[in-house]
PyMOL Python script that loads the backbone (N, CA, C, O; Angstrom):
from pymol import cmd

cmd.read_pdbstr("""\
ATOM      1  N   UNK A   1       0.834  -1.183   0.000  1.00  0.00           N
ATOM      2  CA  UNK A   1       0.000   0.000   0.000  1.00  0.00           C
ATOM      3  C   UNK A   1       0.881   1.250   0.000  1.00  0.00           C
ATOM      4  O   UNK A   1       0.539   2.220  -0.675  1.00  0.00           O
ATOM      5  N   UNK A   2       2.222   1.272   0.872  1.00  0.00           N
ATOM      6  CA  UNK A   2       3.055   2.562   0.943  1.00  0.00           C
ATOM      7  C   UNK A   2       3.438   2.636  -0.711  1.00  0.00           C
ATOM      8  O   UNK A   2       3.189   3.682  -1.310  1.00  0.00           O
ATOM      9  N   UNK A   3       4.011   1.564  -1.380  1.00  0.00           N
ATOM     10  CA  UNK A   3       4.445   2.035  -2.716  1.00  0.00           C
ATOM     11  C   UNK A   3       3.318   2.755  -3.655  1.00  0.00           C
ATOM     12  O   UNK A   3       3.733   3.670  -4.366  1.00  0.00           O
ATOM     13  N   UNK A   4       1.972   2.436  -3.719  1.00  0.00           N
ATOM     14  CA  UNK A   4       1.002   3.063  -4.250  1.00  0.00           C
ATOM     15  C   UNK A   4       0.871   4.312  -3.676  1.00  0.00           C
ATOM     16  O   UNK A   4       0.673   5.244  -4.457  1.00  0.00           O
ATOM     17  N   UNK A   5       0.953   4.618  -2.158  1.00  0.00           N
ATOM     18  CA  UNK A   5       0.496   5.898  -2.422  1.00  0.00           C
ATOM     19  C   UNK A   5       1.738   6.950  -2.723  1.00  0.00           C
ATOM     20  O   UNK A   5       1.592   8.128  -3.051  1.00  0.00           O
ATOM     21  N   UNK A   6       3.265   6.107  -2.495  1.00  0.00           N
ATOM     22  CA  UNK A   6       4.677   6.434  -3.233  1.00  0.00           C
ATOM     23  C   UNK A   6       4.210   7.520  -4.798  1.00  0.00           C
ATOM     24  O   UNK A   6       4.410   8.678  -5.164  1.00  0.00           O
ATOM     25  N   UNK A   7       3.474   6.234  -5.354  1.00  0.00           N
ATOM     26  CA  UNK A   7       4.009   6.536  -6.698  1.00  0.00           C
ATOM     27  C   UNK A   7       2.248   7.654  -6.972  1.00  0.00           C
ATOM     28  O   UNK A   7       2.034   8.432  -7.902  1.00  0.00           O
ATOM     29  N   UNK A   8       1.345   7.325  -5.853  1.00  0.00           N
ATOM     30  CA  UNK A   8       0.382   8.511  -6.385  1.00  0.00           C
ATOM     31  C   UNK A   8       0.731   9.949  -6.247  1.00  0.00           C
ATOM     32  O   UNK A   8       0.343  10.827  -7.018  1.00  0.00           O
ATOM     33  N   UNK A   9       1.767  10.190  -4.837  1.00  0.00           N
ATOM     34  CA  UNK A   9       2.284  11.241  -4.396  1.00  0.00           C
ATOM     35  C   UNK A   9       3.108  11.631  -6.065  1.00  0.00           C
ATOM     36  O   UNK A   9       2.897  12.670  -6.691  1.00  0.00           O
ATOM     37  N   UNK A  10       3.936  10.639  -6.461  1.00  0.00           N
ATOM     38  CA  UNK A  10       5.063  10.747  -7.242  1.00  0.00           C
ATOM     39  C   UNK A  10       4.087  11.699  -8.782  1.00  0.00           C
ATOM     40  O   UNK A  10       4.218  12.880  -9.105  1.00  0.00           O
ATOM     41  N   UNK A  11       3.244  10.707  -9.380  1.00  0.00           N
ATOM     42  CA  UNK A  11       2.528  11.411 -10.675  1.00  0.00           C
ATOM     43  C   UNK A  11       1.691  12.543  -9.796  1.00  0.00           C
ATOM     44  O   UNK A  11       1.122  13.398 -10.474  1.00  0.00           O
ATOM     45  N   UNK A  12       1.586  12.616  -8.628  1.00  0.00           N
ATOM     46  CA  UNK A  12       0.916  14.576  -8.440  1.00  0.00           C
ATOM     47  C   UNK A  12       2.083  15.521  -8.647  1.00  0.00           C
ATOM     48  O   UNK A  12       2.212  16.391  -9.508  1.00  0.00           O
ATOM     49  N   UNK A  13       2.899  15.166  -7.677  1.00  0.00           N
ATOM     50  CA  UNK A  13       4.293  16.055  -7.927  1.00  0.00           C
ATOM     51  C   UNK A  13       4.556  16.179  -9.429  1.00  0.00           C
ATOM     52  O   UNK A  13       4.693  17.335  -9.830  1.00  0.00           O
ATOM     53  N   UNK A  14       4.628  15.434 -10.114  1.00  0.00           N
ATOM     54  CA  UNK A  14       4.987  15.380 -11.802  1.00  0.00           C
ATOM     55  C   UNK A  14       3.781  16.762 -12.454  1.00  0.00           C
ATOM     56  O   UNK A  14       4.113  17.792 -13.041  1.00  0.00           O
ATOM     57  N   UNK A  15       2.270  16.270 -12.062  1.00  0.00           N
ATOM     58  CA  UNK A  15       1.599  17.096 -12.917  1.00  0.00           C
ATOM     59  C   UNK A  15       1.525  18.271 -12.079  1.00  0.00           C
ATOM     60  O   UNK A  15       0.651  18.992 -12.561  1.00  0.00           O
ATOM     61  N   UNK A  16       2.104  18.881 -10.901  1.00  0.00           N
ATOM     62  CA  UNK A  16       2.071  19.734 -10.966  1.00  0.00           C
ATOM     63  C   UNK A  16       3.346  20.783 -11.230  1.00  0.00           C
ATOM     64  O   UNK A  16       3.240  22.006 -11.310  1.00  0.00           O
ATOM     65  N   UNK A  17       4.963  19.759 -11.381  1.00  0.00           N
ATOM     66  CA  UNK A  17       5.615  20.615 -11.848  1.00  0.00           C
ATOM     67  C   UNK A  17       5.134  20.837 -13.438  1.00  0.00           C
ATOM     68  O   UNK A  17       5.412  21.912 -13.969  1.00  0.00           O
ATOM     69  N   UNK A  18       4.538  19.995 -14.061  1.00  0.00           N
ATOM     70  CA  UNK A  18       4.394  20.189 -15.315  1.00  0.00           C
ATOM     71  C   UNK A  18       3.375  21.174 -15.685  1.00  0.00           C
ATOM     72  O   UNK A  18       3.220  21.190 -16.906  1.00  0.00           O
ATOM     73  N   UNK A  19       2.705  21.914 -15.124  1.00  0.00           N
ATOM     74  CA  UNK A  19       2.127  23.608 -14.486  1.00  0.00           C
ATOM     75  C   UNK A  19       2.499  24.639 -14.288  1.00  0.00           C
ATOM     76  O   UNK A  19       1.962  25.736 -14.441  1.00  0.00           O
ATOM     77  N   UNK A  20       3.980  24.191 -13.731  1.00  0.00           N
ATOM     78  CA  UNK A  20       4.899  25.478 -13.736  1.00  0.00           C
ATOM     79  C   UNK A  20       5.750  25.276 -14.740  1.00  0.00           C
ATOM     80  O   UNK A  20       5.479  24.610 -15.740  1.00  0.00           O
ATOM     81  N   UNK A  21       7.123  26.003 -14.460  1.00  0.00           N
ATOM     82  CA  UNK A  21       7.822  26.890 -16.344  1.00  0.00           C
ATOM     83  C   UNK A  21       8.458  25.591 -16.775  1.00  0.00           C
ATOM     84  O   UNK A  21       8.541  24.665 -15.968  1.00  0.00           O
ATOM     85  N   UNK A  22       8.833  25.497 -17.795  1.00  0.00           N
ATOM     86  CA  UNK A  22       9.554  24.087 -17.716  1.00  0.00           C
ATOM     87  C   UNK A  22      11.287  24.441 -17.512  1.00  0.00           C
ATOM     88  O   UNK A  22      11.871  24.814 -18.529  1.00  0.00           O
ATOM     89  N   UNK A  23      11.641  24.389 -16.941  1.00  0.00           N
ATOM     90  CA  UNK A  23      13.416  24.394 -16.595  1.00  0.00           C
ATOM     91  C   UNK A  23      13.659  23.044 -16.332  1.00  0.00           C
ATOM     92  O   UNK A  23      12.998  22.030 -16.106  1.00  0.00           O
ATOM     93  N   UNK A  24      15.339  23.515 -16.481  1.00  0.00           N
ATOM     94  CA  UNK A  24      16.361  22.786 -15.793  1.00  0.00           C
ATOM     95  C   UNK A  24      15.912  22.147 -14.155  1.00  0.00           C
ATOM     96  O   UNK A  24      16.231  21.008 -13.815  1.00  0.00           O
ATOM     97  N   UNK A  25      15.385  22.790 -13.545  1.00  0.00           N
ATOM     98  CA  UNK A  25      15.078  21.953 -12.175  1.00  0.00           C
ATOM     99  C   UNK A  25      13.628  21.179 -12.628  1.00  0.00           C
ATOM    100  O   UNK A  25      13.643  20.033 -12.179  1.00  0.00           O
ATOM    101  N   UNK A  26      12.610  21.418 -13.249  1.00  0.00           N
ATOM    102  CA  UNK A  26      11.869  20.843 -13.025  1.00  0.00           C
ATOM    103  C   UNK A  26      11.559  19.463 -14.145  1.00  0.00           C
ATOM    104  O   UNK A  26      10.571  18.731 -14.090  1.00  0.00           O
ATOM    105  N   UNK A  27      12.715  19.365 -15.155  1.00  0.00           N
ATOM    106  CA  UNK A  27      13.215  18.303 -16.148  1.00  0.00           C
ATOM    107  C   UNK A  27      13.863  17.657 -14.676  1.00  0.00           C
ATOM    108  O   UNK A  27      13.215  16.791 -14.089  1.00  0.00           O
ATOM    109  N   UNK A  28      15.097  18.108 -14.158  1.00  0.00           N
ATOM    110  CA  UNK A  28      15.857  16.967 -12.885  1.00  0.00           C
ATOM    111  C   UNK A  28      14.762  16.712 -12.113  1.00  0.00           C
ATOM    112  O   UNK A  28      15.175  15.825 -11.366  1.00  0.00           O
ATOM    113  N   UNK A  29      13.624  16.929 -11.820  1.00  0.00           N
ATOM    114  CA  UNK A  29      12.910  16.497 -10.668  1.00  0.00           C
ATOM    115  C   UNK A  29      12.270  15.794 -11.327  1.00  0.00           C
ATOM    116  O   UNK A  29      12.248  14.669 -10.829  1.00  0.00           O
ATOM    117  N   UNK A  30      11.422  15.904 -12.695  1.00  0.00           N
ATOM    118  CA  UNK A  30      11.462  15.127 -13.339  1.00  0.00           C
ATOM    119  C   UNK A  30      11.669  13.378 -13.135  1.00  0.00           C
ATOM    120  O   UNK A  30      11.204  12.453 -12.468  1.00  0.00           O
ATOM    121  N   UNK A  31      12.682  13.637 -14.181  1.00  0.00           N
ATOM    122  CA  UNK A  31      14.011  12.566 -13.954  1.00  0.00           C
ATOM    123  C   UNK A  31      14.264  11.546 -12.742  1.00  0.00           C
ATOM    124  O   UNK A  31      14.416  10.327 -12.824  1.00  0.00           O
ATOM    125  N   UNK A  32      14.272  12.307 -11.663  1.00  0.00           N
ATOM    126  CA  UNK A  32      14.629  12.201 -10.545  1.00  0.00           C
ATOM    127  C   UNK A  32      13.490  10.848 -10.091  1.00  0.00           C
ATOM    128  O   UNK A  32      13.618   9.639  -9.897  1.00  0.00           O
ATOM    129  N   UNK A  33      12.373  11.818 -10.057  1.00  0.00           N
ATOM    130  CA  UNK A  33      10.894  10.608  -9.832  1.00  0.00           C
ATOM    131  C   UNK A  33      10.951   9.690 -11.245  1.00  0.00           C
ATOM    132  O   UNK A  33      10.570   8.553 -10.970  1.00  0.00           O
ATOM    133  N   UNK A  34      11.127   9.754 -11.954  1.00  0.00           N
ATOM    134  CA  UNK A  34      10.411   8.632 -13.103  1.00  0.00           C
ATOM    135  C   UNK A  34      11.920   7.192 -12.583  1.00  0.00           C
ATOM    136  O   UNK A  34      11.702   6.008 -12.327  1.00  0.00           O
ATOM    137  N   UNK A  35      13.049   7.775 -12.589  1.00  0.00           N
ATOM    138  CA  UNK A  35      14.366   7.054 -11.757  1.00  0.00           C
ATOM    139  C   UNK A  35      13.604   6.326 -10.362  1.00  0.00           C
ATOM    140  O   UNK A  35      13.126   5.193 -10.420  1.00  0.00           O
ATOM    141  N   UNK A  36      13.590   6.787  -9.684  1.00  0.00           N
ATOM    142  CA  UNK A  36      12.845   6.531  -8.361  1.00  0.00           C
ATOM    143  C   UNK A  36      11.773   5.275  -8.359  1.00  0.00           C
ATOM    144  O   UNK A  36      11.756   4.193  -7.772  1.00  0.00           O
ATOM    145  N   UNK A  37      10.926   5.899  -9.253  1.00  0.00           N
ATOM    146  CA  UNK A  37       9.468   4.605  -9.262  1.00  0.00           C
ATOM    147  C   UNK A  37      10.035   3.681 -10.220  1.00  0.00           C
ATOM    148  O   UNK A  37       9.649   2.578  -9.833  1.00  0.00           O
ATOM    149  N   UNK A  38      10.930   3.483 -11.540  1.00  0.00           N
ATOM    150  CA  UNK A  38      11.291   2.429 -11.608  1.00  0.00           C
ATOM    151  C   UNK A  38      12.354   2.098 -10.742  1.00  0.00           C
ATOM    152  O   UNK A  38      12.556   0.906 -10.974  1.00  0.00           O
ATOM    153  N   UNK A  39      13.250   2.518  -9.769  1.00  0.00           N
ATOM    154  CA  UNK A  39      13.678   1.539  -9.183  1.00  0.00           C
ATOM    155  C   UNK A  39      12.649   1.076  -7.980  1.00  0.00           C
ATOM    156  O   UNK A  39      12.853   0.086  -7.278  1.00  0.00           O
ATOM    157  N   UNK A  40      11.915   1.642  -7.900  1.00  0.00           N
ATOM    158  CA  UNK A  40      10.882   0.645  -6.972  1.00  0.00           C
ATOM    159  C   UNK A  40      10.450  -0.338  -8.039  1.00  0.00           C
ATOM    160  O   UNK A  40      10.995  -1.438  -8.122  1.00  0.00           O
ATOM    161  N   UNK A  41       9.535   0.019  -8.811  1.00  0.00           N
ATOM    162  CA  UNK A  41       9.383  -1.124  -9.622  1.00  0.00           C
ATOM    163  C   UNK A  41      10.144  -2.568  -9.737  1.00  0.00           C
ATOM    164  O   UNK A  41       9.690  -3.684  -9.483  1.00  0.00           O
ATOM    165  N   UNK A  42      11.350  -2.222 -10.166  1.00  0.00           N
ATOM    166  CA  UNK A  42      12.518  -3.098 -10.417  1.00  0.00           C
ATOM    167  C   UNK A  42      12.594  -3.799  -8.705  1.00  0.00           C
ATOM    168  O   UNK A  42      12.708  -5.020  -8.605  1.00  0.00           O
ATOM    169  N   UNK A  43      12.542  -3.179  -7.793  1.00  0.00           N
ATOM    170  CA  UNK A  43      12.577  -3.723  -6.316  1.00  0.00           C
ATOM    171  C   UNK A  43      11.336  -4.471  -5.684  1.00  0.00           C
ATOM    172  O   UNK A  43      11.456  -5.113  -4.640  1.00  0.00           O
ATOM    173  N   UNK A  44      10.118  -4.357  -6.375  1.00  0.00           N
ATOM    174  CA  UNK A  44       9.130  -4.877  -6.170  1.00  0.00           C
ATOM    175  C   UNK A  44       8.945  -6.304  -7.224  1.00  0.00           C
ATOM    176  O   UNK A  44       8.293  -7.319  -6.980  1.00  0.00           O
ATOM    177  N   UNK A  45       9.624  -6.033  -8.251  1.00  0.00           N
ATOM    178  CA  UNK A  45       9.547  -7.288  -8.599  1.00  0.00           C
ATOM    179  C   UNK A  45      10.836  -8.344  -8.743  1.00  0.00           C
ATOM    180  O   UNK A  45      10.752  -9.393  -9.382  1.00  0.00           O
ATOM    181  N   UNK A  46      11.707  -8.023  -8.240  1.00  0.00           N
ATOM    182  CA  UNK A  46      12.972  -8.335  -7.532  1.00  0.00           C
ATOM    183  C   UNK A  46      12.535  -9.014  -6.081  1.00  0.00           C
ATOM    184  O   UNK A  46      13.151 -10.067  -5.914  1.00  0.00           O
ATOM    185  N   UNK A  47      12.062  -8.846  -5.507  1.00  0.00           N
ATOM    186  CA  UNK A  47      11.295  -9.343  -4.280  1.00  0.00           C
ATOM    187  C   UNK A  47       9.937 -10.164  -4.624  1.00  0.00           C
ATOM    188  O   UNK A  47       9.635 -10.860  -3.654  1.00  0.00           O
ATOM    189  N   UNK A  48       9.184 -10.277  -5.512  1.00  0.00           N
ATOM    190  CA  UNK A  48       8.074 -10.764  -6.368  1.00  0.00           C
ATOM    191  C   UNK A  48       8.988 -12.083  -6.415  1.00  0.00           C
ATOM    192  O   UNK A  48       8.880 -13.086  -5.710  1.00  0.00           O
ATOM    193  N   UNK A  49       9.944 -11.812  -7.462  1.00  0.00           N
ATOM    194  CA  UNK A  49      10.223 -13.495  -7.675  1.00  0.00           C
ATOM    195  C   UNK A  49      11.337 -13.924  -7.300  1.00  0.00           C
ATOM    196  O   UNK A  49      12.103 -14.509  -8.067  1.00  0.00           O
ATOM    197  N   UNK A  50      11.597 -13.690  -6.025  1.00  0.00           N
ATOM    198  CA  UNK A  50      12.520 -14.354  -5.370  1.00  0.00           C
ATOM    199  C   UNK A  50      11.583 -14.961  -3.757  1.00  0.00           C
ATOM    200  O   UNK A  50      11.960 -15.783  -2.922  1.00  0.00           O
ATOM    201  N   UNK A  51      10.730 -14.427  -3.801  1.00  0.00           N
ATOM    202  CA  UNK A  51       9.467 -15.027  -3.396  1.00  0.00           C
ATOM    203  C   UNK A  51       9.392 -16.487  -4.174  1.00  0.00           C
ATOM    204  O   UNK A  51       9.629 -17.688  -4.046  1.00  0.00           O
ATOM    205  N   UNK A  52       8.964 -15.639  -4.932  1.00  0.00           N
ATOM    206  CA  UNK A  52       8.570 -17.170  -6.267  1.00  0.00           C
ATOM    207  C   UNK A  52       9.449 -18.277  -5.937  1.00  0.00           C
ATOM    208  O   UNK A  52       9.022 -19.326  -5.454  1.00  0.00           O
ATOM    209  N   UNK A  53      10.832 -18.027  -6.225  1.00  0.00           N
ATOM    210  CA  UNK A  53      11.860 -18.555  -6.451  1.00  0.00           C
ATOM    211  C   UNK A  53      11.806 -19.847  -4.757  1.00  0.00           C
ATOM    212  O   UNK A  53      11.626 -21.064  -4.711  1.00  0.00           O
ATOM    213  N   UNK A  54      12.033 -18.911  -3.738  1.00  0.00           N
ATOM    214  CA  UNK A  54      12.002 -19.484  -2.644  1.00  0.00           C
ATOM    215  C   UNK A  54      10.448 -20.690  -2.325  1.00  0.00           C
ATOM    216  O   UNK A  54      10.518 -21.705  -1.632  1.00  0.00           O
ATOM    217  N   UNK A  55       9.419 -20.285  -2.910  1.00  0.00           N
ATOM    218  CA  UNK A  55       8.650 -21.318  -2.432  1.00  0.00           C
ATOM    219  C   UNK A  55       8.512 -22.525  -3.486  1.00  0.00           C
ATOM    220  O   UNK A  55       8.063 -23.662  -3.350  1.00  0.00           O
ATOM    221  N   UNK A  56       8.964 -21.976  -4.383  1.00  0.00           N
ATOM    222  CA  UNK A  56       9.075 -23.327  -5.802  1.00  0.00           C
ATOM    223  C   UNK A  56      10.368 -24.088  -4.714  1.00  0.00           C
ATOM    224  O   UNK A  56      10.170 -25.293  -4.561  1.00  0.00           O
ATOM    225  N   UNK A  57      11.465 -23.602  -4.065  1.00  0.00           N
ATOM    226  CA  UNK A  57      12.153 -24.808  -3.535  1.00  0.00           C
ATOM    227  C   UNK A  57      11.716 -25.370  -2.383  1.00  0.00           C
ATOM    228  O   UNK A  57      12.264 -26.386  -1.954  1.00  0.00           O
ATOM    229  N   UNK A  58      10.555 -24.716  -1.660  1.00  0.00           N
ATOM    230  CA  UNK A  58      10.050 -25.352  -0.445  1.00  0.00           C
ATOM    231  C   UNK A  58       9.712 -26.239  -1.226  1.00  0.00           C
ATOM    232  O   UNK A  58      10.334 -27.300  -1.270  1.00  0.00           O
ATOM    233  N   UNK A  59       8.890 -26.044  -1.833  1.00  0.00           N
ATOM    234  CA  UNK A  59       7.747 -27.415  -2.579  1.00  0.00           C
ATOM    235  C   UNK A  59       8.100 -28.259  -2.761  1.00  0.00           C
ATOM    236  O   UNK A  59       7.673 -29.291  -2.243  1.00  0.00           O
ATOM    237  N   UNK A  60       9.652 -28.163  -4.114  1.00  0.00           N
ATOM    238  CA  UNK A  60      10.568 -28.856  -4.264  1.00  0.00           C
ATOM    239  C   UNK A  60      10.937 -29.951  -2.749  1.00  0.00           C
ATOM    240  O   UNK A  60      10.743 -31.157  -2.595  1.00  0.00           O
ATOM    241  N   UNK A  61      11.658 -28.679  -1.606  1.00  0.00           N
ATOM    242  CA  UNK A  61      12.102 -29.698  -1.056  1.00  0.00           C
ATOM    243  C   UNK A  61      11.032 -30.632   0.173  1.00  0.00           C
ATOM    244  O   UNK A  61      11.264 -31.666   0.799  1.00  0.00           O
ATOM    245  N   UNK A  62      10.174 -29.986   0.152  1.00  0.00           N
ATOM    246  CA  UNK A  62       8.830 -31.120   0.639  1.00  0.00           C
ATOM    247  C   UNK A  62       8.675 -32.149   0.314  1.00  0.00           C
ATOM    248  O   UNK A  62       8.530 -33.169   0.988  1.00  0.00           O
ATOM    249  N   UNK A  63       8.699 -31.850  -1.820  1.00  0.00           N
ATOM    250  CA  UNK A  63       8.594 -33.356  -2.197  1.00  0.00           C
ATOM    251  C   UNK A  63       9.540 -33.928  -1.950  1.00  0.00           C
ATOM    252  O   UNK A  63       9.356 -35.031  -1.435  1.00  0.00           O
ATOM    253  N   UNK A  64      10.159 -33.737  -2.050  1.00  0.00           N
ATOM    254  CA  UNK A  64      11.931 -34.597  -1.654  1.00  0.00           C
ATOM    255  C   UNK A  64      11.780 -35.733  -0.505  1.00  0.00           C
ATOM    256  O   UNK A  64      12.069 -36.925  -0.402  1.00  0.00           O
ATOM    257  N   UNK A  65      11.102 -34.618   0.403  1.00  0.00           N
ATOM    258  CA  UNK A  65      11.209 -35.153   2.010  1.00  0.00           C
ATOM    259  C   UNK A  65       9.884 -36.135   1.738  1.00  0.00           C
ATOM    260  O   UNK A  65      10.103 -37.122   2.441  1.00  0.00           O
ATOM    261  N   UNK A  66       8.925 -36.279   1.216  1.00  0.00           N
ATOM    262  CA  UNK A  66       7.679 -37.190   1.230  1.00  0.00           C
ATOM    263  C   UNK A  66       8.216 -37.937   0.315  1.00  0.00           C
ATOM    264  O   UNK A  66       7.568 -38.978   0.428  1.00  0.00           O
ATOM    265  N   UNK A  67       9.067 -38.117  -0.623  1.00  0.00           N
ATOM    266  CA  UNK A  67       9.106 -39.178  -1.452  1.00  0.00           C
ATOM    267  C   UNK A  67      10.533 -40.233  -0.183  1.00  0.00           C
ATOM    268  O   UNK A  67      10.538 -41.464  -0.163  1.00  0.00           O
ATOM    269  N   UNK A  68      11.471 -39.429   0.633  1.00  0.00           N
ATOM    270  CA  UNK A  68      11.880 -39.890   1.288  1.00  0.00           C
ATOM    271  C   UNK A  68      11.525 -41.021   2.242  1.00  0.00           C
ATOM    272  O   UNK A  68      12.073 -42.024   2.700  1.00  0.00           O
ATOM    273  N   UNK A  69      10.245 -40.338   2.340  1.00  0.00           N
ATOM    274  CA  UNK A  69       9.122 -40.699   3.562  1.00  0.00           C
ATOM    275  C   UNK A  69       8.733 -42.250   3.220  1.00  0.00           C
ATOM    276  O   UNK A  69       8.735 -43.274   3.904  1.00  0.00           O
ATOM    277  N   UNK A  70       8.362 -41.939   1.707  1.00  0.00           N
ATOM    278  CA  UNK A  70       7.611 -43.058   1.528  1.00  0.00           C
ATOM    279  C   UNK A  70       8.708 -44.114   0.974  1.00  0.00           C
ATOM    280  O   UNK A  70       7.970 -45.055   0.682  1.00  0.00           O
ATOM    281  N   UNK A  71       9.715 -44.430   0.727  1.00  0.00           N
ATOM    282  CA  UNK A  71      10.444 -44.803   0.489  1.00  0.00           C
ATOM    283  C   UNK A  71      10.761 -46.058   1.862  1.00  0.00           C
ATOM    284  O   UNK A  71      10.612 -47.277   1.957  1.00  0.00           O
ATOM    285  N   UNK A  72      11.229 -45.036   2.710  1.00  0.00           N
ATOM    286  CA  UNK A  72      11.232 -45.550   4.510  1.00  0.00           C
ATOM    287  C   UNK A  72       9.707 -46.691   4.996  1.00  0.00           C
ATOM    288  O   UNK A  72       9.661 -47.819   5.488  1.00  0.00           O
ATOM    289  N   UNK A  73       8.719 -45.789   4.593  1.00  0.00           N
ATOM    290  CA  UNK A  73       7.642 -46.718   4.707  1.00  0.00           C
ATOM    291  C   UNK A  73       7.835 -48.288   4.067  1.00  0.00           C
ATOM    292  O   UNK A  73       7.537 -49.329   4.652  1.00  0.00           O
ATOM    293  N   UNK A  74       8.470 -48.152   2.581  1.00  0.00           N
ATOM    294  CA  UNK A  74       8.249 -49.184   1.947  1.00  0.00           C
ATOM    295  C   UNK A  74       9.057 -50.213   2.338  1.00  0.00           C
ATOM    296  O   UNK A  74       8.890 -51.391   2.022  1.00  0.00           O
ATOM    297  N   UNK A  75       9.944 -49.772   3.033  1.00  0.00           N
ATOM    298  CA  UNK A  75      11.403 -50.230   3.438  1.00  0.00           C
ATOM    299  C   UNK A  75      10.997 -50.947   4.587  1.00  0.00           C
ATOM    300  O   UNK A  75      11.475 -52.067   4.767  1.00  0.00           O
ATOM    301  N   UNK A  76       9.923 -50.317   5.655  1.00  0.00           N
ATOM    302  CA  UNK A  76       9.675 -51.102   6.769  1.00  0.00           C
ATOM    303  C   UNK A  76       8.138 -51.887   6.560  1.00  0.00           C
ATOM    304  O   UNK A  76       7.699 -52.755   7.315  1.00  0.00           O
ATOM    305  N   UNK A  77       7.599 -51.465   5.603  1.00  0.00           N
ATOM    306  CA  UNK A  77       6.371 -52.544   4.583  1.00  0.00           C
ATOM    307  C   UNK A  77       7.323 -53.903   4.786  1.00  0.00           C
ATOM    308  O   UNK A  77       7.066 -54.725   5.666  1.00  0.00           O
ATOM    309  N   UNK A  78       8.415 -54.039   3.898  1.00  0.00           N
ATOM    310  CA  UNK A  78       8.876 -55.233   3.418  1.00  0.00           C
ATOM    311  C   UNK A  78       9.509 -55.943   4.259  1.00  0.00           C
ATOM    312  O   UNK A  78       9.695 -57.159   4.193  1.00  0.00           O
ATOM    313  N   UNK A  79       9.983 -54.960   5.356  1.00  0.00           N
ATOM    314  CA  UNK A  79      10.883 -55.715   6.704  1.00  0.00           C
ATOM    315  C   UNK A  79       9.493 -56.562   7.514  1.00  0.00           C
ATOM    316  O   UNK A  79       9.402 -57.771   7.725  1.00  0.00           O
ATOM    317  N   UNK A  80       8.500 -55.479   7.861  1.00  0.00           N
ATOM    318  CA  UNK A  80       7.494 -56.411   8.345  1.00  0.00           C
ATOM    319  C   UNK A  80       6.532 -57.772   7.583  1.00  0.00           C
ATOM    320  O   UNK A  80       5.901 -58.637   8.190  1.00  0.00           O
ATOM    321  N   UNK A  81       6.646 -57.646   6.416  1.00  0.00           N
ATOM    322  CA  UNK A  81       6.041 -58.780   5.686  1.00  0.00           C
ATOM    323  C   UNK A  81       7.417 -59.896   5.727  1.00  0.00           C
ATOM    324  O   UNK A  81       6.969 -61.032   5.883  1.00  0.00           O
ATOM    325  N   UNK A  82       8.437 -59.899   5.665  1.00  0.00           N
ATOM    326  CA  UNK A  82       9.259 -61.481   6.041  1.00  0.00           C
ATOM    327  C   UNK A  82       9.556 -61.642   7.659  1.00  0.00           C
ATOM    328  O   UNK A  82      10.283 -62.527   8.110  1.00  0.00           O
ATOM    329  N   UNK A  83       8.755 -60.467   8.614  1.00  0.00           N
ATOM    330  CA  UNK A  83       9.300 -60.533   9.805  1.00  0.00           C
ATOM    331  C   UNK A  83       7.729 -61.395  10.022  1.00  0.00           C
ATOM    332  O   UNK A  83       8.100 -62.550  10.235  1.00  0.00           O
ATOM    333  N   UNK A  84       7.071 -61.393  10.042  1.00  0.00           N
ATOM    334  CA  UNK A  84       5.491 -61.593  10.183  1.00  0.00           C
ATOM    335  C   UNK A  84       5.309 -62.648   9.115  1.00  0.00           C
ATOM    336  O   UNK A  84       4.581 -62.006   8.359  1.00  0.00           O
ATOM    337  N   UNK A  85       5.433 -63.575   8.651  1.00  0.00           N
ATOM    338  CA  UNK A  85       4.941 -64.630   7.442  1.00  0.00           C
ATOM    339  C   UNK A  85       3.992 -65.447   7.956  1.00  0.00           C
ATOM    340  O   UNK A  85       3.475 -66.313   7.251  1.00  0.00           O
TER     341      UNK A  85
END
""", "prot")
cmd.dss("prot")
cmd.show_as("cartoon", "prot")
cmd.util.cbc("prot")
cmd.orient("prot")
């Protein structure tokens, strides 16, 4: 929610320097914000998929651990069927 109202603050500031004269300061301020919200951008989705990234290897290593699991099961399946005949 802070980056939205970031970048609503950001396009008011824009349309209202773009109201006053156009100079040298108000091209750098400009600049300055359009720089700014894409590096949020770029930081929001830099954090987006490394999110991603991190729960694709939970999953990953969940399955890992349940195929482990069942493996162990099968292992003591077969110990108890020649222990029990």
């Amino acid at each position: 929610m802070k980056k939205v109202a970031i970048v609503t603050v950001a396009v008011l500031a824009l349309g209202l320097a773009a109201c006053n004269k156009n100079n040298a300061e108000n091209n750098a301020a400009n600049e300055t914000a359009v720089e700014n919200n894409a590096s949020a951008d770029v930081n929001a989705a830099t954090n987006d998929s490394v999110n991603a990234a991190d729960n694709a290897l939970n999953t990953a290593s969940n399955a890992v651990s349940n195929a482990g699991n069942a493996v162990g099961n099968a292992q003591s399946a077969v110990s108890n069927a020649t222990t029990n005949k």
